[in-house]
NUBADREN-679498 format. One record per residue: x, y, z of N, C-alpha, C, CB in turn. Coordinates in steps of 0.001 Angstrom, whole numbers. Glycine has a CB too. Layout:
residues N
{midren {X,Y,Z},{X,Y,Z},{X,Y,Z},{X,Y,Z}},
...
end
This chain:
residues 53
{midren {101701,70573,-67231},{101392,71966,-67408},{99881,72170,-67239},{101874,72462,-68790}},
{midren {99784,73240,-66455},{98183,73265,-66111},{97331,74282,-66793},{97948,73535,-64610}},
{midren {96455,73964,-67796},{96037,75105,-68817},{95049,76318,-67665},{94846,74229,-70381}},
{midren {95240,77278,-68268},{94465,78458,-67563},{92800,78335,-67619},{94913,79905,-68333}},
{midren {92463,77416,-68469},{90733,77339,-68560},{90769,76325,-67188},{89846,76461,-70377}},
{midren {91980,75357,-66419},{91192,74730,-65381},{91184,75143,-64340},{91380,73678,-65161}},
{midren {92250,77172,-64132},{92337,77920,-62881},{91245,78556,-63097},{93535,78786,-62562}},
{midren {90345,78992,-64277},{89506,80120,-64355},{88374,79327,-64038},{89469,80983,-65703}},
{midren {88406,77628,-63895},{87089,77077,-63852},{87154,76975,-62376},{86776,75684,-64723}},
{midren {87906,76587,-61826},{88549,76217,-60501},{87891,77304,-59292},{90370,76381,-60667}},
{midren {88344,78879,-60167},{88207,80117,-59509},{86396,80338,-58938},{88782,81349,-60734}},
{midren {85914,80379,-60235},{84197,79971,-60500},{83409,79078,-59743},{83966,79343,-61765}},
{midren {84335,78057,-59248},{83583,76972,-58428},{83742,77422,-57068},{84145,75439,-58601}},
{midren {84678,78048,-56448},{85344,78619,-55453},{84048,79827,-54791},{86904,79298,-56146}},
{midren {83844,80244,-55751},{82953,81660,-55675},{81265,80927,-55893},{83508,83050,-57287}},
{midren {81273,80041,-56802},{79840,79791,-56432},{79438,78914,-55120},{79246,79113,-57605}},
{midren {80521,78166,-54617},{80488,77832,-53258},{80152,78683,-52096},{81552,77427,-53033}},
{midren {81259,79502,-52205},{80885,80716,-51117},{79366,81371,-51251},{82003,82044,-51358}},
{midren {78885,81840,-52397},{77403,82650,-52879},{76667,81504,-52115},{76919,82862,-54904}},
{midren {76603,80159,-52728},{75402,79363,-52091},{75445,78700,-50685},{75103,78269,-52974}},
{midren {76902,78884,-50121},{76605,78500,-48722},{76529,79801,-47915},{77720,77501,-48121}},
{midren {77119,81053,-48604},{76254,82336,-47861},{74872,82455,-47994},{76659,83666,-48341}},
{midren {74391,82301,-49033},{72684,82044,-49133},{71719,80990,-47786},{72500,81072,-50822}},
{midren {72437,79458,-47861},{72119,78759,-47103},{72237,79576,-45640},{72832,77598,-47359}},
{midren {72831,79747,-44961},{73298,80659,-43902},{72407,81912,-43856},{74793,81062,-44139}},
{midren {71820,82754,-44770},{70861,83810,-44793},{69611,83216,-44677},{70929,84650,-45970}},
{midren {69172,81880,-45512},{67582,81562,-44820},{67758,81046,-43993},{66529,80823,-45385}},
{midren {68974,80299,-43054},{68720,79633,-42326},{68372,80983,-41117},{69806,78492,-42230}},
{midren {69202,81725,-40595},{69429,82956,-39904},{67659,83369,-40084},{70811,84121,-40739}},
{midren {67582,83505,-40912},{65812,84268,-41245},{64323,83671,-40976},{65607,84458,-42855}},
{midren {64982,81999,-41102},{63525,81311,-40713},{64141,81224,-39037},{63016,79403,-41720}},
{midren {65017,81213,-38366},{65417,81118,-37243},{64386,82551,-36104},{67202,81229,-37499}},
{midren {64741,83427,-36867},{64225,84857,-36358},{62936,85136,-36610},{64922,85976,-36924}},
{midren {62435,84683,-37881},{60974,84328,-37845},{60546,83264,-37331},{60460,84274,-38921}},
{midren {60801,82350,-36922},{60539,81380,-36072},{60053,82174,-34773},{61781,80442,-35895}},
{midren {61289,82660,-34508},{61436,83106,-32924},{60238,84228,-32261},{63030,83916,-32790}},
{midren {59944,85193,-33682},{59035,86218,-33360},{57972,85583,-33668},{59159,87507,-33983}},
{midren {57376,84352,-34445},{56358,84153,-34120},{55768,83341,-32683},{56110,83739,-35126}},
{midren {56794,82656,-32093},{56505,82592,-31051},{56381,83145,-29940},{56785,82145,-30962}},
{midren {57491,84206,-30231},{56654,85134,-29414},{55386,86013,-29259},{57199,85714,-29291}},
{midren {55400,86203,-30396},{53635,86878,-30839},{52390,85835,-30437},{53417,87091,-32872}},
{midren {52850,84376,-30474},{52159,83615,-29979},{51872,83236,-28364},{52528,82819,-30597}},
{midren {52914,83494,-27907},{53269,84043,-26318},{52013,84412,-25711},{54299,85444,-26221}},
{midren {52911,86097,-25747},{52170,87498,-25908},{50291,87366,-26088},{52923,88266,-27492}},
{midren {50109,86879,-27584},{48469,86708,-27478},{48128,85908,-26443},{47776,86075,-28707}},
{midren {48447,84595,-25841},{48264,83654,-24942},{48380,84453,-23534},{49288,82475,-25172}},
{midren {49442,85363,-23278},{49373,86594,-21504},{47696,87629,-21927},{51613,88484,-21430}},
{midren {47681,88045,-23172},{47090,88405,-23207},{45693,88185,-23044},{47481,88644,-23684}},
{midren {45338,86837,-23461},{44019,86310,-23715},{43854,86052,-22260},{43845,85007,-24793}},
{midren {45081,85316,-21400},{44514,85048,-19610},{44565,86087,-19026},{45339,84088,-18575}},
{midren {44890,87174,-19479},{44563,88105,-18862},{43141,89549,-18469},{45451,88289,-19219}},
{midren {42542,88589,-19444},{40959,88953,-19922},{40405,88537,-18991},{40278,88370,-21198}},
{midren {40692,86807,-18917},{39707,86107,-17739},{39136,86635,-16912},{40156,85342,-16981}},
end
């Protein structure tokens, strides 16, 4: 017989799984896109600067 404190613990672990691998997945997504725009801003200054010459 399976007491209800080991479905309600069961349930809890279920849900804090999902929260922290949706988290993982949100910074990863965010340093990805900040990654990306700073290289491009780094680009950009670099067309810009040879284009002074």
């Amino acid at each position: 017989m399976e007491s209800p404190f080991l479905g309600i613990l069961a349930l809890i672990a279920a849900v804090l799984l999902v929260g922290v691998t949706g988290g993982v997945v949100y910074l990863t997504l965010a340093d990805w896109r900040d990654r990306r725009r700073r290289e491009d801003e780094t680009r950009e200054l670099k067309r810009s600067t040879a284009k002074r010459r």
